[in-house]
MMTF fields as JSON, N, C-alpha, C and O atoms, coordinates in Angstrom:
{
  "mmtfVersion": "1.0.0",
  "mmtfProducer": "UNKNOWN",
  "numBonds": 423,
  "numAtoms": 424,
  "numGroups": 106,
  "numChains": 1,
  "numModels": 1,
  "chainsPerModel": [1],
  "groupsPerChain": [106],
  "chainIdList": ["A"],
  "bondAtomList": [4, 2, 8, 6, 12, 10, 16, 14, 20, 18, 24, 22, 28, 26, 32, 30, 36, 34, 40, 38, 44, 42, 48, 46, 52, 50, 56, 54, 60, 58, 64, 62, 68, 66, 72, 70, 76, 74, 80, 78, 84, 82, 88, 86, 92, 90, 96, 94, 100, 98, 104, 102, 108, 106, 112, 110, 116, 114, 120, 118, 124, 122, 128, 126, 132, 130, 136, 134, 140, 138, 144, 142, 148, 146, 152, 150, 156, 154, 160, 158, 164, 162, 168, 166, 172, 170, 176, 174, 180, 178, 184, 182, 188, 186, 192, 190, 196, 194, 200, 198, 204, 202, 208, 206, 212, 210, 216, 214, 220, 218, 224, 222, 228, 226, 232, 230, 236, 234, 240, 238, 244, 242, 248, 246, 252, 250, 256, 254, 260, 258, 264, 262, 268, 266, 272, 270, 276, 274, 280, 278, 284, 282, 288, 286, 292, 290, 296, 294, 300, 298, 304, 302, 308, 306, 312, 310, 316, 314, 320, 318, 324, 322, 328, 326, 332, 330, 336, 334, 340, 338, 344, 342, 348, 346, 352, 350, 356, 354, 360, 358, 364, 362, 368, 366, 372, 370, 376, 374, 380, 378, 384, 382, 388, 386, 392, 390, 396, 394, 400, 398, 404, 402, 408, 406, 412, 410, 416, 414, 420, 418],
  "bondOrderList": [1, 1, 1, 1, 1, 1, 1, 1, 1, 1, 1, 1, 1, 1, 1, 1, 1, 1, 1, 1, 1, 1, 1, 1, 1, 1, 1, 1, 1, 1, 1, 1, 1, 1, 1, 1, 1, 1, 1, 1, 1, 1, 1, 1, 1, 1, 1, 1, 1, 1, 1, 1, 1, 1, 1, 1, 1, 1, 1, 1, 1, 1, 1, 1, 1, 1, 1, 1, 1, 1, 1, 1, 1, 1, 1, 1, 1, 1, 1, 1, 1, 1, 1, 1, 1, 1, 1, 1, 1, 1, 1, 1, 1, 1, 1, 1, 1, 1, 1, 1, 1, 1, 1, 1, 1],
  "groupList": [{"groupName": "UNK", "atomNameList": ["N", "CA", "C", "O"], "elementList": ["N", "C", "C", "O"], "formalChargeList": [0, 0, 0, 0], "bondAtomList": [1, 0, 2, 1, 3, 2], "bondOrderList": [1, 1, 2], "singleLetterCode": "X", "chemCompType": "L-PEPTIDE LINKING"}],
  "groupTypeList": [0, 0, 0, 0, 0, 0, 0, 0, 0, 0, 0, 0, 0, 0, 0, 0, 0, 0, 0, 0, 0, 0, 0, 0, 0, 0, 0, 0, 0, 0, 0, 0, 0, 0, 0, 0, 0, 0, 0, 0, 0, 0, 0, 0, 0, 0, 0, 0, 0, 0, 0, 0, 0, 0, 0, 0, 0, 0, 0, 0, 0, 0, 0, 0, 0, 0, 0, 0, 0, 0, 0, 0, 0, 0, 0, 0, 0, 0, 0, 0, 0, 0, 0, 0, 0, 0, 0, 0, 0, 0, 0, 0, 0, 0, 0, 0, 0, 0, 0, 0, 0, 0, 0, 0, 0, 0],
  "groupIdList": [1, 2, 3, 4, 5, 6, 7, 8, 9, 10, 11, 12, 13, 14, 15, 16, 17, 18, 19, 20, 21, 22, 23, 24, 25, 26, 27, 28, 29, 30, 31, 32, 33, 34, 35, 36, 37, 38, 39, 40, 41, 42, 43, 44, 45, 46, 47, 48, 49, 50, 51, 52, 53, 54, 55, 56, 57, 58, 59, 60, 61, 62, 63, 64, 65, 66, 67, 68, 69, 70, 71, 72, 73, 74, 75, 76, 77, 78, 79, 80, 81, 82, 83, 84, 85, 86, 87, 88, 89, 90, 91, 92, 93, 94, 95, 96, 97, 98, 99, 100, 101, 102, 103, 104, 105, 106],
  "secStructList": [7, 2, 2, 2, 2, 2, 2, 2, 2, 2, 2, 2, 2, 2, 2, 2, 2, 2, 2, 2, 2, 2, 2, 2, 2, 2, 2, 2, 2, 2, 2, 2, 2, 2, 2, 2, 2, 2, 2, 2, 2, 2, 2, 6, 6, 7, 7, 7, 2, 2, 2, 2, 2, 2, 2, 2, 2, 2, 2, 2, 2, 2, 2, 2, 2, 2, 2, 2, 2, 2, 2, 2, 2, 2, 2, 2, 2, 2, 2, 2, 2, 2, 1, 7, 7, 7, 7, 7, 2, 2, 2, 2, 2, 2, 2, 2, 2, 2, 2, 2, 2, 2, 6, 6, 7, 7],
  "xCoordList": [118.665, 118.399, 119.624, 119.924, 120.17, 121.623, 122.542, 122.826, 122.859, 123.434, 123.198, 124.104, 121.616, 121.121, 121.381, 121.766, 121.145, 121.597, 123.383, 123.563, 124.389, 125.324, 125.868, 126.921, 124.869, 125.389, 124.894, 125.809, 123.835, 123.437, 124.266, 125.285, 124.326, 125.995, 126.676, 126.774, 127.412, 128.913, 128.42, 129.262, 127.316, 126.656, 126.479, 126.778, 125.962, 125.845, 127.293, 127.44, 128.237, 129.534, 130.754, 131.639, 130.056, 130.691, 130.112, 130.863, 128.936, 128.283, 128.681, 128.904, 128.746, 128.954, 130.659, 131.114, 131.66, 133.393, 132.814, 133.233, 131.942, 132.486, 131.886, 132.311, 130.592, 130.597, 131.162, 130.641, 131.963, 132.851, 134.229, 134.706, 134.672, 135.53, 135.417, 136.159, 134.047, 133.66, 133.747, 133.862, 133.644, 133.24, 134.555, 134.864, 135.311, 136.809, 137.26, 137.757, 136.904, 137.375, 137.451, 138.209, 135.725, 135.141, 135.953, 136.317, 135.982, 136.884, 137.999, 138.421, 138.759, 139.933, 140.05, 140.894, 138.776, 138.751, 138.742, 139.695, 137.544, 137.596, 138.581, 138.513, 139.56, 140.519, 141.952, 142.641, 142.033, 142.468, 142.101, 142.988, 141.146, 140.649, 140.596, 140.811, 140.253, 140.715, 142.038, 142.193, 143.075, 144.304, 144.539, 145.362, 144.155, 144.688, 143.572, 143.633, 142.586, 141.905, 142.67, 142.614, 143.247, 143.763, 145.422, 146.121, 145.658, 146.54, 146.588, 147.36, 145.657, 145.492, 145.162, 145.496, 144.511, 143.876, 145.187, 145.274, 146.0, 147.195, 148.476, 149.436, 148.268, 148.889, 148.771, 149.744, 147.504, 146.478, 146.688, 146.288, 147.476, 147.884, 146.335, 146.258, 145.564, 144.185, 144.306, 144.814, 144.006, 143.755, 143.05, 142.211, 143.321, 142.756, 141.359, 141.189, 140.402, 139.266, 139.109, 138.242, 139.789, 140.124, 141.044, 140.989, 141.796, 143.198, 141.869, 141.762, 141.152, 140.409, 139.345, 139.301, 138.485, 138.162, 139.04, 138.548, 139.945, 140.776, 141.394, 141.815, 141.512, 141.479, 140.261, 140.261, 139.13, 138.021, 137.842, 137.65, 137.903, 137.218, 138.62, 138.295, 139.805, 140.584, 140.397, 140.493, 140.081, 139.482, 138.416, 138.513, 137.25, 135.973, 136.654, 136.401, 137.672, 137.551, 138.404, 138.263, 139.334, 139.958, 139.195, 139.48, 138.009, 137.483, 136.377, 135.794, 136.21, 135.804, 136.476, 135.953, 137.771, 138.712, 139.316, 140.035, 139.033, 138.748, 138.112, 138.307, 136.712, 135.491, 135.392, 134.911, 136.087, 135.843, 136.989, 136.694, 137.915, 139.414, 138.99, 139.405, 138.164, 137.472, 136.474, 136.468, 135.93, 134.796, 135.285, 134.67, 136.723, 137.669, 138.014, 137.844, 138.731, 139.49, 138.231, 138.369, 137.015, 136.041, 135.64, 135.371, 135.479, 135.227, 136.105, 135.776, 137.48, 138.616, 139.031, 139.215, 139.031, 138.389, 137.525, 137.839, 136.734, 135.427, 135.889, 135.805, 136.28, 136.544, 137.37, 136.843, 138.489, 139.776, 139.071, 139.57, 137.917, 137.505, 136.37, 136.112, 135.777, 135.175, 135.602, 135.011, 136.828, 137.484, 137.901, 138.249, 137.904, 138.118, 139.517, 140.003, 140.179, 141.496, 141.975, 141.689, 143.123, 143.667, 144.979, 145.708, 144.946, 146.21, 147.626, 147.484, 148.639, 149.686, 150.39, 151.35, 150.089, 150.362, 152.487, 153.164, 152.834, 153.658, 154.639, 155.646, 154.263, 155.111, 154.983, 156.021, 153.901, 153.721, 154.351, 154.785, 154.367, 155.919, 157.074, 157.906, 157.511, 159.077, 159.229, 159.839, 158.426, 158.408, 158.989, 159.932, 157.703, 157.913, 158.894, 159.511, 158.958, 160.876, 162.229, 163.132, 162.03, 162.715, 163.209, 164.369, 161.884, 161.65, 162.361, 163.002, 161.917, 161.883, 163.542, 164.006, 164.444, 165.715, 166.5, 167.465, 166.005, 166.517, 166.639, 167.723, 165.892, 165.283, 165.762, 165.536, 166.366, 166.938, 168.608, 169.397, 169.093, 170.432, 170.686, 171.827, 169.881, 170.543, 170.723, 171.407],
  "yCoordList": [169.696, 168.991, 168.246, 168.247, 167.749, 166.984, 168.091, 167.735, 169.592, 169.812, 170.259, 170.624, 170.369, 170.699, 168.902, 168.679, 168.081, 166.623, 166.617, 166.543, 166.697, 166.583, 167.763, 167.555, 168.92, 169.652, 169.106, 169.23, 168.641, 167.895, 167.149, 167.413, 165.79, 164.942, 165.533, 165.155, 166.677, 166.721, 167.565, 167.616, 168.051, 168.688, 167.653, 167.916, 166.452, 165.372, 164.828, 164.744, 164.492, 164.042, 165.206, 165.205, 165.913, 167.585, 167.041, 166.425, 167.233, 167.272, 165.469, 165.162, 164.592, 163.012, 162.869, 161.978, 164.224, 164.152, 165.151, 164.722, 166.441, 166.714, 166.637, 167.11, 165.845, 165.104, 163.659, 163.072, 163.285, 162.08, 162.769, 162.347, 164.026, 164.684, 165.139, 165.082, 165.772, 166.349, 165.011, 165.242, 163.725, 162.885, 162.279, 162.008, 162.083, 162.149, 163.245, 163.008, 164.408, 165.161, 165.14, 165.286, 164.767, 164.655, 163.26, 163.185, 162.335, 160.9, 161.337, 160.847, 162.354, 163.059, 163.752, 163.573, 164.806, 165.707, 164.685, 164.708, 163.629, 163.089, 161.885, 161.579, 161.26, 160.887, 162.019, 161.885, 162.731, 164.056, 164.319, 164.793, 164.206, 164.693, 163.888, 164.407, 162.387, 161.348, 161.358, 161.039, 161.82, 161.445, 162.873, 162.778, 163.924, 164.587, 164.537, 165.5, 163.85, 163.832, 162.534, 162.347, 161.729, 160.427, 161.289, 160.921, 161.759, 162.83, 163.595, 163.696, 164.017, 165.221, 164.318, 164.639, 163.291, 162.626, 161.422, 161.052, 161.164, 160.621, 161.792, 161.378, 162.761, 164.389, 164.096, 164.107, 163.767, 164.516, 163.157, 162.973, 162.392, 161.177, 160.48, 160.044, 160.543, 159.455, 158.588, 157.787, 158.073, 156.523, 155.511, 156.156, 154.283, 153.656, 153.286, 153.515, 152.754, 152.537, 150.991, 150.643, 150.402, 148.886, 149.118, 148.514, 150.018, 150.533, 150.854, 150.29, 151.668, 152.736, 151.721, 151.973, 150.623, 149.992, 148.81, 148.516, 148.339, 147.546, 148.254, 147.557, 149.711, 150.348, 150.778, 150.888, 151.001, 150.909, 150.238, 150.684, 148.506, 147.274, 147.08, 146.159, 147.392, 147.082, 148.233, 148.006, 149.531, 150.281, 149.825, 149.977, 149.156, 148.91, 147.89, 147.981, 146.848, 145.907, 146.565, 146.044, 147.611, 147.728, 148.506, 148.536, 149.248, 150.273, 149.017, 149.313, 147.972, 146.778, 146.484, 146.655, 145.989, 145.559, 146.981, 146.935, 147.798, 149.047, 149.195, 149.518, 148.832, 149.074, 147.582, 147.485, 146.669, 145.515, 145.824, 145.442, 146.202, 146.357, 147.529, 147.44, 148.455, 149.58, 148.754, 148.871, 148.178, 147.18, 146.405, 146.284, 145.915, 144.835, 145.445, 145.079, 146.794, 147.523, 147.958, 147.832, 148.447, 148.923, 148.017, 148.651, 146.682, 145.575, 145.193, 144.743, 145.541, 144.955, 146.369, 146.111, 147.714, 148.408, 148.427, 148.951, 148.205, 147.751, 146.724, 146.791, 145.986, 144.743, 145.43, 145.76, 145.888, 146.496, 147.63, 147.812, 148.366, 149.227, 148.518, 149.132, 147.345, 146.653, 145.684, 145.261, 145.421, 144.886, 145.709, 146.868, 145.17, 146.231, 146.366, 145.397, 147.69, 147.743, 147.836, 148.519, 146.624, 146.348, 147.274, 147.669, 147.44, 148.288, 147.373, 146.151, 147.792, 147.068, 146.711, 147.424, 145.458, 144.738, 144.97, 145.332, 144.713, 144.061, 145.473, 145.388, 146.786, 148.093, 148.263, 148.554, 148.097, 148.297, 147.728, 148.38, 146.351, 145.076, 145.723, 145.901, 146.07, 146.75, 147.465, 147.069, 148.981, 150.009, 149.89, 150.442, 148.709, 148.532, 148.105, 148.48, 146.858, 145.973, 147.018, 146.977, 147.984, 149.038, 149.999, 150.231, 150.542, 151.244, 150.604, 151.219, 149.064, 148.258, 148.07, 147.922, 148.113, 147.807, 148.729, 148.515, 149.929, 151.219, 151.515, 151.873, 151.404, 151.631, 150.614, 150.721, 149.665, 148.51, 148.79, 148.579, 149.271, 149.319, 150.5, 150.895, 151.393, 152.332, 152.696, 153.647],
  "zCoordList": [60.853, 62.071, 62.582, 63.775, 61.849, 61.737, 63.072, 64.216, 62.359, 63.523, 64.563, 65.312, 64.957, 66.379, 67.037, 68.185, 66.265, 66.502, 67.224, 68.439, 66.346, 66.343, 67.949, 68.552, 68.34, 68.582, 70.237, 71.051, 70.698, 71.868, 71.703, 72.342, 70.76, 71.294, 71.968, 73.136, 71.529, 71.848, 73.452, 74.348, 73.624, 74.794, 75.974, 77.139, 75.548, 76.397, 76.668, 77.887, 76.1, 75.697, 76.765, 77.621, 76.018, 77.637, 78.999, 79.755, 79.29, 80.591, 80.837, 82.008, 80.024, 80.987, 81.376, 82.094, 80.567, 80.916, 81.988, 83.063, 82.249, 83.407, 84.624, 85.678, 84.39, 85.349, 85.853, 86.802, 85.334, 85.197, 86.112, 87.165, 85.25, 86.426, 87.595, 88.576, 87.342, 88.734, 90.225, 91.428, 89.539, 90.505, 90.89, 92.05, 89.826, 90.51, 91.775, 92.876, 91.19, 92.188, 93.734, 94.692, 93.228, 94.848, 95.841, 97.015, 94.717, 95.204, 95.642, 96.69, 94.976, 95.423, 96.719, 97.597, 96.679, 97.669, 98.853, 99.633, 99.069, 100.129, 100.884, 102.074, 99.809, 100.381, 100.893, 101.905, 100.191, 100.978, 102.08, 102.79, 102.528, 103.463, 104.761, 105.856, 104.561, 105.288, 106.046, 107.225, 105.09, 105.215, 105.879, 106.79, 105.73, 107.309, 108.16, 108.924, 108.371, 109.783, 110.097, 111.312, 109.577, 110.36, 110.517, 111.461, 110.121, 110.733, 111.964, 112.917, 111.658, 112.707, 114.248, 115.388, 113.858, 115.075, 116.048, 117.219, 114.785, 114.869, 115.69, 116.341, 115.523, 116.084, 117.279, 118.032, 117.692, 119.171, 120.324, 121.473, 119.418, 120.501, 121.313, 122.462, 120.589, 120.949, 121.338, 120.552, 122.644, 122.842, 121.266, 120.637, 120.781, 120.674, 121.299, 122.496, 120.59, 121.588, 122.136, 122.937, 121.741, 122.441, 123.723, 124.794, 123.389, 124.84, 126.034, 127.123, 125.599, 126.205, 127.029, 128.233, 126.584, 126.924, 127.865, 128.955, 127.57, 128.384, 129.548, 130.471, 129.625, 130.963, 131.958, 133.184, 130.918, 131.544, 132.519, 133.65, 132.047, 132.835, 133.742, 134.492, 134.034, 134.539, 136.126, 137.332, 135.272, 136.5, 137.618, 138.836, 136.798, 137.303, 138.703, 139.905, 137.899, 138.998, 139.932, 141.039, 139.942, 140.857, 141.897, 143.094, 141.206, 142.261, 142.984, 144.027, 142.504, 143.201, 144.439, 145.54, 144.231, 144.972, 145.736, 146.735, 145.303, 147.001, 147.79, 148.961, 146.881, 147.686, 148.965, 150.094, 148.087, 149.514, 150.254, 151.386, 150.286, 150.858, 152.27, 153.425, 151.769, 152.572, 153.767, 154.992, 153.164, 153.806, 155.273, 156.332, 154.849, 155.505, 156.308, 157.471, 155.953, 157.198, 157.975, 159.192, 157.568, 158.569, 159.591, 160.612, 159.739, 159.86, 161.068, 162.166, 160.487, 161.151, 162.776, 163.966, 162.072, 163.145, 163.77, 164.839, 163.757, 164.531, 165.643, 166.87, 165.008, 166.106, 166.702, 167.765, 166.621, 167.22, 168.237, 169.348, 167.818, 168.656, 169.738, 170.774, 169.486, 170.501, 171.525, 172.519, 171.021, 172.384, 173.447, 173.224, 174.718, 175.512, 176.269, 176.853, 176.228, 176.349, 177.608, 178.592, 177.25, 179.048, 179.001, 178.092, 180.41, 180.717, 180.497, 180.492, 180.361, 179.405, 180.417, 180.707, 181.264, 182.431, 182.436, 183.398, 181.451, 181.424, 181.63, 182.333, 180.959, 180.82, 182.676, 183.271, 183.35, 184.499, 185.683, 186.633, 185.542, 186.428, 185.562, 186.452, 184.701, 184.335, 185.501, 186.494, 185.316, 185.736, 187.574, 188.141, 188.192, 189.233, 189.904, 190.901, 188.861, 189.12, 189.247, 190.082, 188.089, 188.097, 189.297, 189.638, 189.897, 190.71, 192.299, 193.151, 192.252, 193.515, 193.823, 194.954, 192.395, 192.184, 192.747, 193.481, 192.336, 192.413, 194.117, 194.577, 194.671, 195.98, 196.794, 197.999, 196.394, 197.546, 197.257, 198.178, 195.944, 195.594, 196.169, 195.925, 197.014, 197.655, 199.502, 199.88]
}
């Protein structure tokens, strides 16, 4: 009985080293593995996600500050198109003075 005894020891003693290795491995495999996806992702030139966010909200307000800027000029045309347009008095006495000059200097 002794060595069906002795012979599970060294059976249990096998199976707890290789599963003891096996679990290294895996500790292995997956920092390996870490280290080229933070690679690879480091490659691909990624925004940060704090960058990514701080352009976000910097966008938001600017498409704010279009959207009222749009608002202003509509506003400001409007008025410009509801006043009513006088003839440009002043191009008109040139013209005439001009004309009146011309016509007496000859």
């Amino acid at each position: 009985m002794q060595t069906n005894s002795r012979l599970f020891d060294d059976l249990a003693r096998l199976a707890t080293g290789a599963l003891g290795t096996a679990q290294g491995m895996k500790a292995e495999w997956e920092n390996l593995f870490h280290q080229r996806m933070e690679r690879f992702i480091a490659d691909m030139d990624l925004v940060p996600r704090e960058e990514f966010d701080a352009v976000k909200a910097m966008a938001v307000l600017l498409r704010e500050e279009n959207e009222a800027l749009v608002k202003r000029i509509e506003a400001l045309e409007a008025k410009i198109d509801a006043t009513p347009k006088k003839a440009p008095a002043r191009k008109a006495a040139l013209k005439a003075a001009k004309s009146g000059s011309a016509k007496s200097g000859n």
